[in-house]
C-alpha atoms as an extended CHARMM CRD file, in Angstrom:
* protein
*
        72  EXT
         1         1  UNK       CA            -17.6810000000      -45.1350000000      -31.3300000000  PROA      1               0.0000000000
         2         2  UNK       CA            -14.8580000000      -42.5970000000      -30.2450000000  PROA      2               0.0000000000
         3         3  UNK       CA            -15.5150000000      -39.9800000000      -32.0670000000  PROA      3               0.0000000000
         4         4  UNK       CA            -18.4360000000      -37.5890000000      -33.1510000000  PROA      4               0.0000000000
         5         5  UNK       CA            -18.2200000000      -36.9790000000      -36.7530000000  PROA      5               0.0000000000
         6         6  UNK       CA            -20.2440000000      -34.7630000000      -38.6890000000  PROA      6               0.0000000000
         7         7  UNK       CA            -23.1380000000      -36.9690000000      -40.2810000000  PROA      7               0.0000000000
         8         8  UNK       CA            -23.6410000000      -39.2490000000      -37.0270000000  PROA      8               0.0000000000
         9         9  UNK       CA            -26.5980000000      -39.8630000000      -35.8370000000  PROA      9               0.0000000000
        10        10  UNK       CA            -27.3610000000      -39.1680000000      -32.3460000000  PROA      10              0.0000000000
        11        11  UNK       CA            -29.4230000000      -38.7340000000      -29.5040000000  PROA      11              0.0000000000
        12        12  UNK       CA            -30.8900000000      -35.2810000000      -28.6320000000  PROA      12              0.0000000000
        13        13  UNK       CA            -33.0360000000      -33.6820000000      -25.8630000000  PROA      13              0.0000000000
        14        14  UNK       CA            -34.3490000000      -30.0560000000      -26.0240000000  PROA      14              0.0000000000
        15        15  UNK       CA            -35.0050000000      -27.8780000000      -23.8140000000  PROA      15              0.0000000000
        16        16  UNK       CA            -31.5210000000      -27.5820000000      -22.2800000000  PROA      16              0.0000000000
        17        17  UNK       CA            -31.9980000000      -31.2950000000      -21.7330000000  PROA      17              0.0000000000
        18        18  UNK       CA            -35.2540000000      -31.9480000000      -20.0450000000  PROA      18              0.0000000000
        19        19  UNK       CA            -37.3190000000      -32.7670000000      -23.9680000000  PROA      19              0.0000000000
        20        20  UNK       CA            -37.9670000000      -36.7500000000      -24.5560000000  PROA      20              0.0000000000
        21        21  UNK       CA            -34.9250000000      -37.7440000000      -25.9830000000  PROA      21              0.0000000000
        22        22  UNK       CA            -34.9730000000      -37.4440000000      -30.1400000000  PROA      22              0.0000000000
        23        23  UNK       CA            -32.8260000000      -38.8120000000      -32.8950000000  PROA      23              0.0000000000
        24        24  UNK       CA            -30.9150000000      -36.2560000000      -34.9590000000  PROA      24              0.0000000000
        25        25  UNK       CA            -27.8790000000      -35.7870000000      -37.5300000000  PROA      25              0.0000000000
        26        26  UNK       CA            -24.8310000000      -33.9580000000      -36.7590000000  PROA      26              0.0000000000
        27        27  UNK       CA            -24.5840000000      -30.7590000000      -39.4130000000  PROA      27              0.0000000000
        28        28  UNK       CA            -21.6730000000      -29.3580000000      -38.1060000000  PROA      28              0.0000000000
        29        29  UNK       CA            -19.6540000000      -29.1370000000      -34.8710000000  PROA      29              0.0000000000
        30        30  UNK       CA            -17.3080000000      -26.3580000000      -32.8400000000  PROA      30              0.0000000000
        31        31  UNK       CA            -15.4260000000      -27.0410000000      -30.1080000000  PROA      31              0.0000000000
        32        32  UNK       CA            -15.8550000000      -23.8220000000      -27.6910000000  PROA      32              0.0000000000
        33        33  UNK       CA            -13.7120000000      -24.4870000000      -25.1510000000  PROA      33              0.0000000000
        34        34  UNK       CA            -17.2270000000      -23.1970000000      -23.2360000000  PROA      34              0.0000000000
        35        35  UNK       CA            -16.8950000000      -19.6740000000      -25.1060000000  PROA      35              0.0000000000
        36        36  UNK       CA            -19.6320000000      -18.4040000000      -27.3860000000  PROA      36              0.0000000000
        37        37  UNK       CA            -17.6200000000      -18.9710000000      -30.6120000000  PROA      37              0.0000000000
        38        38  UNK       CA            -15.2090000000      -21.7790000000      -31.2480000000  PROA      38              0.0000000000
        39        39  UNK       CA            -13.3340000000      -23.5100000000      -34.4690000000  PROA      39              0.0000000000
        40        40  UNK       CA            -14.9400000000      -25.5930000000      -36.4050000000  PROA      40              0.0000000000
        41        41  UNK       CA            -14.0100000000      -29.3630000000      -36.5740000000  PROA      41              0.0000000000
        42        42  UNK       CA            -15.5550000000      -32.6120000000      -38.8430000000  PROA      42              0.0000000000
        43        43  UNK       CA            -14.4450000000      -34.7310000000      -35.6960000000  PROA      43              0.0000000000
        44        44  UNK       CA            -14.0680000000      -34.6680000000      -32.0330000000  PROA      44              0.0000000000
        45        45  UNK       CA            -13.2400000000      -37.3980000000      -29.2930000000  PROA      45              0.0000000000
        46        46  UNK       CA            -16.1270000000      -38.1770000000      -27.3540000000  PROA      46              0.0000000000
        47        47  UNK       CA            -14.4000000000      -37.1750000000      -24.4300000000  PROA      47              0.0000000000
        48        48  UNK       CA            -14.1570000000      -34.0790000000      -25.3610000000  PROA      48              0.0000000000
        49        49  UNK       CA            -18.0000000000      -33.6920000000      -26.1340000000  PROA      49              0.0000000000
        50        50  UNK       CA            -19.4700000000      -32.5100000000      -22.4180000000  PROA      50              0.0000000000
        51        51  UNK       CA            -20.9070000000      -29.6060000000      -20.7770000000  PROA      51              0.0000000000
        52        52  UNK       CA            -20.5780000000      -26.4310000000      -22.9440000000  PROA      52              0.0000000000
        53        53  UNK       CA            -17.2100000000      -27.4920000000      -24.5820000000  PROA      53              0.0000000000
        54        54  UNK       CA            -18.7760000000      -28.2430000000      -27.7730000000  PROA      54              0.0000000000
        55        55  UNK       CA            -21.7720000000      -27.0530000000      -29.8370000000  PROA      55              0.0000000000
        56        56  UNK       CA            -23.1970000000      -28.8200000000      -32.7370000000  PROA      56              0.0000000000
        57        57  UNK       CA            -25.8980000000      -28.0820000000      -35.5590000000  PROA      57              0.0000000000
        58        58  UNK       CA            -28.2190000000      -30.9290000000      -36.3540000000  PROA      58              0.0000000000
        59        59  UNK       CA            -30.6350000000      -31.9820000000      -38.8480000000  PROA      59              0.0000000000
        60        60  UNK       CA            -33.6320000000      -31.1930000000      -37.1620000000  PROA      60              0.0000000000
        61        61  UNK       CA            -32.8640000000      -27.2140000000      -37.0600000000  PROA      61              0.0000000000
        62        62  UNK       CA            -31.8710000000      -27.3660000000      -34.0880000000  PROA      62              0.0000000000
        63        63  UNK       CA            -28.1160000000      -26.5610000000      -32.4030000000  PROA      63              0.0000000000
        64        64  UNK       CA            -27.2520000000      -28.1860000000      -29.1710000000  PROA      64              0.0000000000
        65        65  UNK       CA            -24.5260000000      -28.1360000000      -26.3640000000  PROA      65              0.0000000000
        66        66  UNK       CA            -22.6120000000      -31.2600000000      -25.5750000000  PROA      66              0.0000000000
        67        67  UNK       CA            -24.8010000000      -31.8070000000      -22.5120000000  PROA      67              0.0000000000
        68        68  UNK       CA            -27.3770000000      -32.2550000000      -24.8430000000  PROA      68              0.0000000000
        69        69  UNK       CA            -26.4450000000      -35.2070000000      -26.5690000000  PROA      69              0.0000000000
        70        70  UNK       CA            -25.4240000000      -38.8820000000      -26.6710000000  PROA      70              0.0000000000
        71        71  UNK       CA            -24.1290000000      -41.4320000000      -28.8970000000  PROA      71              0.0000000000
        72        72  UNK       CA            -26.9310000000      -43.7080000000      -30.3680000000  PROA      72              0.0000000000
């Protein structure tokens, strides 16, 4: 899988990272750039998808930072 797409599943841990991991679906994703706000995207590389570069919404009610997730 090379790219996150809006509707993947994937893994998630709250609590800035530090919750047992959880599955969750991607809602939506921005690519921040590590700012607050960003442009909205159905797709990014995974390479693209660490520390605070990206943000995405997720099933669960939840929003994350790239940190925060992993593939499944």
């Amino acid at each position: 899988m090379s790219k996150l797409k809006v509707g993947d599943k994937v893994i998630w841990r709250g609590s800035w990272g530090s919750d047992n991991p959880v599955k969750a679906e991607i809602n939506s994703i921005e690519i921040t750039g590590g700012g607050k706000y960003g442009r909205q995207v159905d797709e990014v590389d995974w390479r693209e998808v660490y520390d605070r570069n990206v943000t995405v919404d997720l099933d669960n009610g939840h929003w994350a930072y790239a940190d925060q997730i992993s593939p499944v």
